[in-house]
N, C-alpha and C positions, 0 to 999 in steps of 0.2 A: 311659405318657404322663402321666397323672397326677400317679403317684408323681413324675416328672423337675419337673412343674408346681410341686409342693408344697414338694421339696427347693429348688429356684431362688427360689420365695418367703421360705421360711423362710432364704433365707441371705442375701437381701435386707435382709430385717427385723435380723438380726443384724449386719450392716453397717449400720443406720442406727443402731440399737441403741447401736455399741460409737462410732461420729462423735460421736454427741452424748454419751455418757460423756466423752470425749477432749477437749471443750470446741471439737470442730470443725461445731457446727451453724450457721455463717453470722454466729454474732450477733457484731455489733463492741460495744467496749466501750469508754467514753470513761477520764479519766483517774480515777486513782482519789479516791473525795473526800476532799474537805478539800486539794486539791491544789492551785497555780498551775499550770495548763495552760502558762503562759509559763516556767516556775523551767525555769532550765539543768540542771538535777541529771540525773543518769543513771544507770544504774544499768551495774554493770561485775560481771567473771564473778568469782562467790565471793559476791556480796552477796546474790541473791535466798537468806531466811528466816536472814539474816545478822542485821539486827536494825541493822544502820550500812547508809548509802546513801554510796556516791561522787561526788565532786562537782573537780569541775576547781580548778584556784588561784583562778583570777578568781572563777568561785562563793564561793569558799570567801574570798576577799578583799573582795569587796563584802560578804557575810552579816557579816562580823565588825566593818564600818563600817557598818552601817546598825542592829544587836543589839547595843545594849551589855551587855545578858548573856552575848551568845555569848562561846565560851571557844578559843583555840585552844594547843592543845599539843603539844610536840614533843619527840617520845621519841628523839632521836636521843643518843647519848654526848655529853660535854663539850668531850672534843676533833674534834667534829665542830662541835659549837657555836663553840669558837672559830676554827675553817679556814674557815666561811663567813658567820659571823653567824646571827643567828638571828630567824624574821619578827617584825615587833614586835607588842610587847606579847605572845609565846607565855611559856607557863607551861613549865618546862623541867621536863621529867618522863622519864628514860631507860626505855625499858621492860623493863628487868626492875624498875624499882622501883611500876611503874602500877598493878598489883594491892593494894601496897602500903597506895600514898600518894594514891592518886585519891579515893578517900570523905571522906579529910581537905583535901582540897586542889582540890579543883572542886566546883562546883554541879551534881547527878545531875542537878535539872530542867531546866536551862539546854541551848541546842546547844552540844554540844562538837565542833570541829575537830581533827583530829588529823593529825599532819604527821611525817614520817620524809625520810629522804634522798631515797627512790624510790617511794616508796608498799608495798614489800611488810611493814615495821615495824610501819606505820601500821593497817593492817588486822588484824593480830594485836593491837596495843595497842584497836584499837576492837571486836574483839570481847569483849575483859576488859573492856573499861567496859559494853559491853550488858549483859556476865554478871553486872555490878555492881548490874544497877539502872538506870543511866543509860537517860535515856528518848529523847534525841537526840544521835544520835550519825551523825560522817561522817566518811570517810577521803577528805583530802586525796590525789586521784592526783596521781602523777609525784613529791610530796612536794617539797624544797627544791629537788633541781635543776630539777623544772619552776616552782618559785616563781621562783627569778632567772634562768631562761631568760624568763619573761614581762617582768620587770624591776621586779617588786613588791619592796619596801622592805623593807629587813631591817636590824638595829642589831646593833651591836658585842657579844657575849659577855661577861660581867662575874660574871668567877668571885666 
């Protein structure tokens, strides 16, 4: 009887043990600092220890008018640029050339936006600028066709 005592405690104990290892002892945690509690940003599957955060158009459209540092760029091909225009003001950077031409050609301190057709470009181009150094970095989800699905403004391509 005991021994049954001792065994049912001890495996207690190691069940509270392994809860709170696992970051499951109750405690809530507000957002992390230096954060707006209000910012839209989100975070989407691939990013967490990604080093880039996701951020919807409209995020990514209002940060770029209200930051005149911020940078947005779009690694899509040429002739993608020219079938739909390209958002204004992006730095037109294809990504196989990002690893490149990024250190010459963006500000590493600055946020940079980065934009592809769909979002899946995008994410690979913002992982090579984290790898670069770049210290803010975000991938534009959905990319261009969620840009002109929302009806955010885009300018003519000028080879």
């Amino acid at each position: 009887m005991r021994a049954r005592f001792l065994l049912l405690t001890l495996a207690a104990v190691i069940l509270v043990v392994a809860l709170v290892a696992a970051g499951c002892g109750g405690q809530e945690t507000g957002p992390p600092t230096g954060t707006d509690a209000t910012a839209t940003l989100e975070s989407a599957p691939g990013d967490e220890g990604s080093g880039y955060v996701t951020v919807d158009v409209q995020t990514a459209y209002d940060a770029l008018g209200s930051d005149p540092d911020a940078q947005l760029v779009d690694v899509r091909e040429p002739e993608e640029w020219a079938e739909t225009g390209v958002p204004e003001g992006a730095v037109l950077l294809p990504l196989g050339d990002v690893e490149a031409r990024a250190a010459a050609e963006l500000a590493a301190d600055s946020p940079v936006y980065v934009i592809c057709r769909s979002g899946n470009r995008s994410r690979t181009a913002s992982d090579i600028l984290v790898g670069l150094g770049f210290t803010e970095v975000y991938n534009v989800d959905g990319g261009v066709n969620a840009w002109l699905g929302a009806g955010l403004p885009v300018e003519t391509y000028q080879p």
